[in-house]
C-alpha positions as CSV (number, residue, x, y, z in Angstrom):
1,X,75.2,117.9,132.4
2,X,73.9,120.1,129.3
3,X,73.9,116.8,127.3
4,X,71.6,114.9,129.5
5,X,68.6,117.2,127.6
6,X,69.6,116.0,124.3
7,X,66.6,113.9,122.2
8,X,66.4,113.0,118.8
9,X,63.4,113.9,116.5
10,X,62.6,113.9,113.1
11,X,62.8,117.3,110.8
12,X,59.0,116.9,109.6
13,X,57.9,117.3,113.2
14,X,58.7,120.9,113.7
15,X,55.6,122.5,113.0
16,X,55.9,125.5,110.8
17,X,52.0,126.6,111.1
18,X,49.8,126.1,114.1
19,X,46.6,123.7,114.4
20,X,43.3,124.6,113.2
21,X,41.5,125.6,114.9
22,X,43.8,126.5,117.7
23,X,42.3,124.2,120.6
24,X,42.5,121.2,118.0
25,X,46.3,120.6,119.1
26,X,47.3,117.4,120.6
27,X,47.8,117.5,124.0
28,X,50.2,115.0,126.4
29,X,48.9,114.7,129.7
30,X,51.9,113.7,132.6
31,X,50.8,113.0,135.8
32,X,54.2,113.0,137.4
33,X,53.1,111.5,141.0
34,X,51.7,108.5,139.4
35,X,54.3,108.9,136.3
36,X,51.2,108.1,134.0
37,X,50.3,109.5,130.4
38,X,47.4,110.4,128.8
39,X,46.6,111.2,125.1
40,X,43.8,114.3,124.7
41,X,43.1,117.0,122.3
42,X,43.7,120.8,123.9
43,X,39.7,121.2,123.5
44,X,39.6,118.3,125.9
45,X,41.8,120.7,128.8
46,X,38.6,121.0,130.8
47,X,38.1,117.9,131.7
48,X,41.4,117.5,133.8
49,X,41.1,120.5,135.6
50,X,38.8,121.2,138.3
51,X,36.9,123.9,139.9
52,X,38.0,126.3,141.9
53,X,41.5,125.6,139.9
54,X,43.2,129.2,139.1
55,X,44.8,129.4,135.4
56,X,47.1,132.0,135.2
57,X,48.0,133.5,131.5
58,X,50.7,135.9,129.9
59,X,48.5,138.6,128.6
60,X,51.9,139.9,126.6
61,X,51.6,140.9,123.1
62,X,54.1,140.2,120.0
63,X,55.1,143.4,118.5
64,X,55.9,143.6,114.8
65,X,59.6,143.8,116.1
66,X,61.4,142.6,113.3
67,X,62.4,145.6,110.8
68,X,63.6,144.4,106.9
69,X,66.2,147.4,106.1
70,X,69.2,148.1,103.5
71,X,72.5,149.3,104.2
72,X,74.4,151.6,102.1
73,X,76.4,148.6,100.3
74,X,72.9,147.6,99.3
75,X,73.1,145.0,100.9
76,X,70.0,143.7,103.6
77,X,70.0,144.2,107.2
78,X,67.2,142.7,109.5
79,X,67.0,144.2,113.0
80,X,65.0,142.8,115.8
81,X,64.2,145.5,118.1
82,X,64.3,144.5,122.1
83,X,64.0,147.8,124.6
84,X,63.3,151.1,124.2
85,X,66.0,153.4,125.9
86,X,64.6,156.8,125.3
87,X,62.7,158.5,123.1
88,X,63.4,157.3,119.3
89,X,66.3,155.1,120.9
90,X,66.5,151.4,121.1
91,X,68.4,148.1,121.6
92,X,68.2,145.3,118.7
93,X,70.1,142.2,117.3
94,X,71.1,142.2,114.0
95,X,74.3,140.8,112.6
96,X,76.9,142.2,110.0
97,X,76.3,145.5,112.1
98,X,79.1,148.5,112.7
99,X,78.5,151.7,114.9
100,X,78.4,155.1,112.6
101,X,76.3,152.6,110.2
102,X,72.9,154.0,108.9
103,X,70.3,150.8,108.0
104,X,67.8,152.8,105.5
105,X,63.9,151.5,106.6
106,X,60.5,151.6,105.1
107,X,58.6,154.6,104.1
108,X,62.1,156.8,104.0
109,X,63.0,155.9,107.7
110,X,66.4,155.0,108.9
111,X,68.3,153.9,111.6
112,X,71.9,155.3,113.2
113,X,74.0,152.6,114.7
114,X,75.8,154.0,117.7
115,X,77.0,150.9,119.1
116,X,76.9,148.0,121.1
117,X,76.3,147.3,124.7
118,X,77.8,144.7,127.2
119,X,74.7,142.4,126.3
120,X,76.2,142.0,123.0
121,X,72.8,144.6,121.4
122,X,73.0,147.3,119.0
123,X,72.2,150.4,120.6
124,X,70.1,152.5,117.1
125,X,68.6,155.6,116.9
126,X,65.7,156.0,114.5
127,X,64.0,158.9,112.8
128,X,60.5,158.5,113.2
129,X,59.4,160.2,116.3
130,X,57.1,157.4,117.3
131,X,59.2,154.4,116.5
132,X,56.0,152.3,118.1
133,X,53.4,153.6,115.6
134,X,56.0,153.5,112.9
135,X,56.8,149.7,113.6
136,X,53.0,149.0,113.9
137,X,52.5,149.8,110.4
138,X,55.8,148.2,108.9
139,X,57.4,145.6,111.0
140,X,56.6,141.7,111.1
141,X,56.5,139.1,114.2
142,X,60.0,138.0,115.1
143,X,59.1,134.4,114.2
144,X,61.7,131.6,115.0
145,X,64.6,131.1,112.8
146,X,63.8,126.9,112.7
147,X,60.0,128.4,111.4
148,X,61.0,130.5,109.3
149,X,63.8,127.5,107.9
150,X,60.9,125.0,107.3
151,X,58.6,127.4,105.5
152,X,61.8,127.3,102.7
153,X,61.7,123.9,102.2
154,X,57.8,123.3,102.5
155,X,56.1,124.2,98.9
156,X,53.0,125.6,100.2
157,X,54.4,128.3,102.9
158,X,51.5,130.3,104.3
159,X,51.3,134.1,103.6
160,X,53.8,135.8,105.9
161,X,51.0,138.7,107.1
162,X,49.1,135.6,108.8
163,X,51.3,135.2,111.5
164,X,50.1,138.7,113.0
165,X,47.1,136.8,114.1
166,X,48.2,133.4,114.3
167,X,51.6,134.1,116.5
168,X,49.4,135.7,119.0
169,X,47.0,134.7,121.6
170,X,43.4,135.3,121.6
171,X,44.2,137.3,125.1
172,X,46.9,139.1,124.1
173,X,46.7,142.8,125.6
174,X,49.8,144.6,126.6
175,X,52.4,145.5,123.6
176,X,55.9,144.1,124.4
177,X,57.2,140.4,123.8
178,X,59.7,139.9,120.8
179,X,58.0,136.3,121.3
180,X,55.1,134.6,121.9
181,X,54.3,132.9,125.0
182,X,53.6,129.6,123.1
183,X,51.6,127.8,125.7
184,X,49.1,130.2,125.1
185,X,48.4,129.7,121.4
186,X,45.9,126.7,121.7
187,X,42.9,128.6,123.6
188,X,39.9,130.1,122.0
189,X,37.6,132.5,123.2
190,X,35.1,129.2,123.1
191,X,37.3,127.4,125.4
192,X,38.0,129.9,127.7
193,X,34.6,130.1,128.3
194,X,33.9,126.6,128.6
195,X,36.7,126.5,131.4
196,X,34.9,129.6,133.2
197,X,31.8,127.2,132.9
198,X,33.2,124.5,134.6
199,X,34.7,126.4,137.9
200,X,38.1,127.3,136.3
201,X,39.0,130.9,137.5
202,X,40.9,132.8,135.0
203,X,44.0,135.4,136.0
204,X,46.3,137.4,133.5
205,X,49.8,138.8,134.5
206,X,52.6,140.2,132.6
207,X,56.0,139.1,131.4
208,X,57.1,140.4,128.1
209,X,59.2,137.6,126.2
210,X,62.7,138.6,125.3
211,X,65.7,136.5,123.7
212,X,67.0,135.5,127.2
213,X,63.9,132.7,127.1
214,X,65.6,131.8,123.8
215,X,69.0,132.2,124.3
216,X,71.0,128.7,124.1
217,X,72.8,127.0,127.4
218,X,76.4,126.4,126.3
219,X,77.9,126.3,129.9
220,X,78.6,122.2,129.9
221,X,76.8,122.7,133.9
222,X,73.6,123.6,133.2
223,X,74.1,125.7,136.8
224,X,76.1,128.2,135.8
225,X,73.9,129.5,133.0
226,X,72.5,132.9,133.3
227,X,69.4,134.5,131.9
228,X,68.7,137.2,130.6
229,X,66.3,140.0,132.2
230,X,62.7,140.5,131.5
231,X,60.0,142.6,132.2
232,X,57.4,141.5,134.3
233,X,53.9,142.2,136.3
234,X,51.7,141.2,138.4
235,X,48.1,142.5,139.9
236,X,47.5,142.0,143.8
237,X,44.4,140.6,143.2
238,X,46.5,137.9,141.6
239,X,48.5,137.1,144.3
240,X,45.3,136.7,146.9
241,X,44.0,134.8,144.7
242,X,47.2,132.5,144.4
243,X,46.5,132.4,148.2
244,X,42.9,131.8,148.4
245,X,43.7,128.4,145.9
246,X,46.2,127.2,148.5
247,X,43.6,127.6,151.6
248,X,40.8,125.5,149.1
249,X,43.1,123.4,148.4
250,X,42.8,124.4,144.4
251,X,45.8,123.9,142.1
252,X,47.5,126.7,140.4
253,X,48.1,125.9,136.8
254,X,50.8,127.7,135.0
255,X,50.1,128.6,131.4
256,X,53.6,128.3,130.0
257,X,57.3,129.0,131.0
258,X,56.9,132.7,131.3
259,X,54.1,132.5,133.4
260,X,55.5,130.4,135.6
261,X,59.0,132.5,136.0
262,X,56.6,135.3,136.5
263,X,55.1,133.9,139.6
264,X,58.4,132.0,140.8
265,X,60.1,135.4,141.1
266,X,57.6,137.1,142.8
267,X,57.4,134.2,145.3
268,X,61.2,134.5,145.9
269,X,61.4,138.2,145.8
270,X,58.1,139.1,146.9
271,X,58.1,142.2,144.4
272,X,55.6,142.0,142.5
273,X,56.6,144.1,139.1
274,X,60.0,144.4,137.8
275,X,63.1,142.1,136.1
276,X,63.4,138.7,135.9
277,X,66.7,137.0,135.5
278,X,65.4,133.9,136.8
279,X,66.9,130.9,136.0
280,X,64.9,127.5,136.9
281,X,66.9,124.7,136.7
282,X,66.4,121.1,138.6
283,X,66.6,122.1,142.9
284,X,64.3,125.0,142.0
285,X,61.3,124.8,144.9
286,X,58.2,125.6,143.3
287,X,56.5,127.8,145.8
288,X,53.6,129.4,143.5
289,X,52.5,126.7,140.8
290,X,51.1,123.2,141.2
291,X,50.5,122.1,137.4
292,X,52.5,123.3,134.0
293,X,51.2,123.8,130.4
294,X,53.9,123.8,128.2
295,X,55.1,123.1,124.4
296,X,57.7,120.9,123.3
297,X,60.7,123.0,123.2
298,X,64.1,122.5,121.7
299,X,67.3,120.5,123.2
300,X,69.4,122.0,125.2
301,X,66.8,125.0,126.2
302,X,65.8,127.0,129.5
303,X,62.0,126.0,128.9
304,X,63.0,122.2,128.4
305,X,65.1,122.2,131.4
306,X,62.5,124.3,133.4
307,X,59.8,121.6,132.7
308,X,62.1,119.2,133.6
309,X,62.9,121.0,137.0
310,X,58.9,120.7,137.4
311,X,58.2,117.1,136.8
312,X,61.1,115.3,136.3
313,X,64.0,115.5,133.2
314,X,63.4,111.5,132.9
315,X,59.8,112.2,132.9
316,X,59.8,114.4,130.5
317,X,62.3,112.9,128.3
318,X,60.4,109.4,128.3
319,X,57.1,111.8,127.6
320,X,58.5,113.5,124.6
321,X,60.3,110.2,123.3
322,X,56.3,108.7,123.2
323,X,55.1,112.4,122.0
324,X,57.8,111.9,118.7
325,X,56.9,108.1,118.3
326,X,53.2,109.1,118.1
327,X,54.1,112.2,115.6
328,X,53.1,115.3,117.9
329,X,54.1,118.3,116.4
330,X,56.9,120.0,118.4
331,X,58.2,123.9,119.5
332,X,56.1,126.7,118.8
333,X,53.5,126.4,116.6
334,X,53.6,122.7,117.7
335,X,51.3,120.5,120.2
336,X,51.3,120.8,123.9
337,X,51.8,118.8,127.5
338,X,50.4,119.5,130.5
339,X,52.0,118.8,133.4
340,X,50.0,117.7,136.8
């Protein structure tokens, strides 16, 4: 039942800025076999991995997605942009929206509202020819609405242009995520390194974050929920490496939820690039990934219940119930738990 991943937390906790530096987040340490918890710093991730462990990260990228615009009322219009169709064409969410509408942009651009798809997206046509390059120059990170909420009421809001950096990993590479893949924001270049140093072989893959990842359950069965499609890829060289780890006997460490869809498709479908709709919900078998690091993630989401899938929804529950009594930080810019 949807309401079993209820918990109760306090406002403050939501973290509308991340740590600094990034590795000094708080990190919950579950080791679901012996359904033990340990209390660590993310700097301090080394030490419970071991060598010859493979850590596998989203090399995606946060686009400046999110377009500020003005209708012809005057009035504002905000458009998050989500696939390209064609050339100068593309999907995005935006509310208050009509087809035949034209949303007037920066630097004299504008977009034509056509219409709306099955998905519930705005299909838009805009002027500049190179809609990427244009959006480079004048779009913003999508950030998350409860972020965005907190930095209202909080009197010392930082300056919205740090977020390009900040809402972005340190190994971010391939253009394409409306979101980050959160798990990721605690490394440094210095910590990668020290986890090269101590045996830890590193692997990137691809799966650019769309709303799906965010979009709420409402069915009351958390079964019958469906996700959303996303993009995703992943080398050969990854795979036999996946497969060299399970004939040492190594671990495969997911870093975050995306990571881990990535790979649990691919092990299910065996195709290697492609959409995802993949839904993991408790019954999943976990065929590619041995240990989870995740954020704290909202009630009611397909993250929380994925992590619960992996180690337990008690477990995980009772593990964010401590991680609230001790006054982690929680959802994106928030601490972290990894799951073993």
């Amino acid at each position: 039942m949807l309401g079993a991943y209820d918990y109760e937390f306090p406002q403050r906790l939501i973290a509308d800025r991340p740590a600094e530096p990034r590795d000094s987040s708080r990190l919950l340490i579950l080791d679901r076999r012996a359904n033990r918890r340990f209390h660590a710093r993310f700097a301090d991730l080394p030490a419970y991995l071991r060598p010859g462990d493979r850590l596998i990260l989203n090399r995606t990228k946060v686009w400046p997605a999110s377009l500020l615009g003005r209708k012809p009322t005057g009035g504002k219009a905000e458009l998050l942009l989500l696939r390209e169709l064609g050339p100068r064409r593309w999907t995005a969410l935006s509310s208050d929206l009509k087809p035949g509408l034209r949303v007037e942009l920066a630097d004299g651009a504008f977009a034509d509202v056509q219409g709306r798809n099955d998905a519930g997206e705005w299909e838009c046509l805009f002027s500049p020819p190179d809609v990427r390059a244009w959006m480079r120059r004048h779009g913003r990170p999508p950030l998350p609405p409860y972020i965005l909420k907190r930095r209202r009421q909080s009197p010392d809001s930082p300056d919205p242009d740090w977020d390009s950096e900040r809402y972005q990993t340190v190994f971010a590479r391939e253009d394409g995520s409306i979101a980050a893949p959160t798990a990721g924001l605690h490394f440094t270049l210095g910590l990668l390194e020290r986890l090269r140093g101590a045996g830890v072989r590193l692997l990137e893959i691809t799966l650019h974050v769309g709303h799906g990842t965010f979009q709420p359950i409402t069915a009351t069965d958390i079964h019958s929920h469906r996700m959303k499609s996303e993009w995703y890829r992943i080398e050969a060289s990854v795979i036999d490496e996946i497969e060299t780890c399970r004939a040492q006997g190594a671990r495969v460490v997911a870093v975050g939820t995306t990571a881990t869809r990535a790979l649990e498709t691919a092990a299910q479908t065996g195709a290697r690039e492609g959409w995802s709709d993949l839904y993991i919900c408790p019954g999943h078998r976990f065929r590619h990934i041995d240990a989870l690091i995740t954020n704290f993630h909202l009630p009611r989401s397909t993250p929380l219940v994925l992590a619960s899938a992996f180690a337990g929804r008690e477990a995980v529950l009772d593990a964010y119930r401590e991680a609230i009594s001790k006054e982690y930080r929680l959802y994106s810019y928030g601490d972290a738990m990894l799951l073993l």
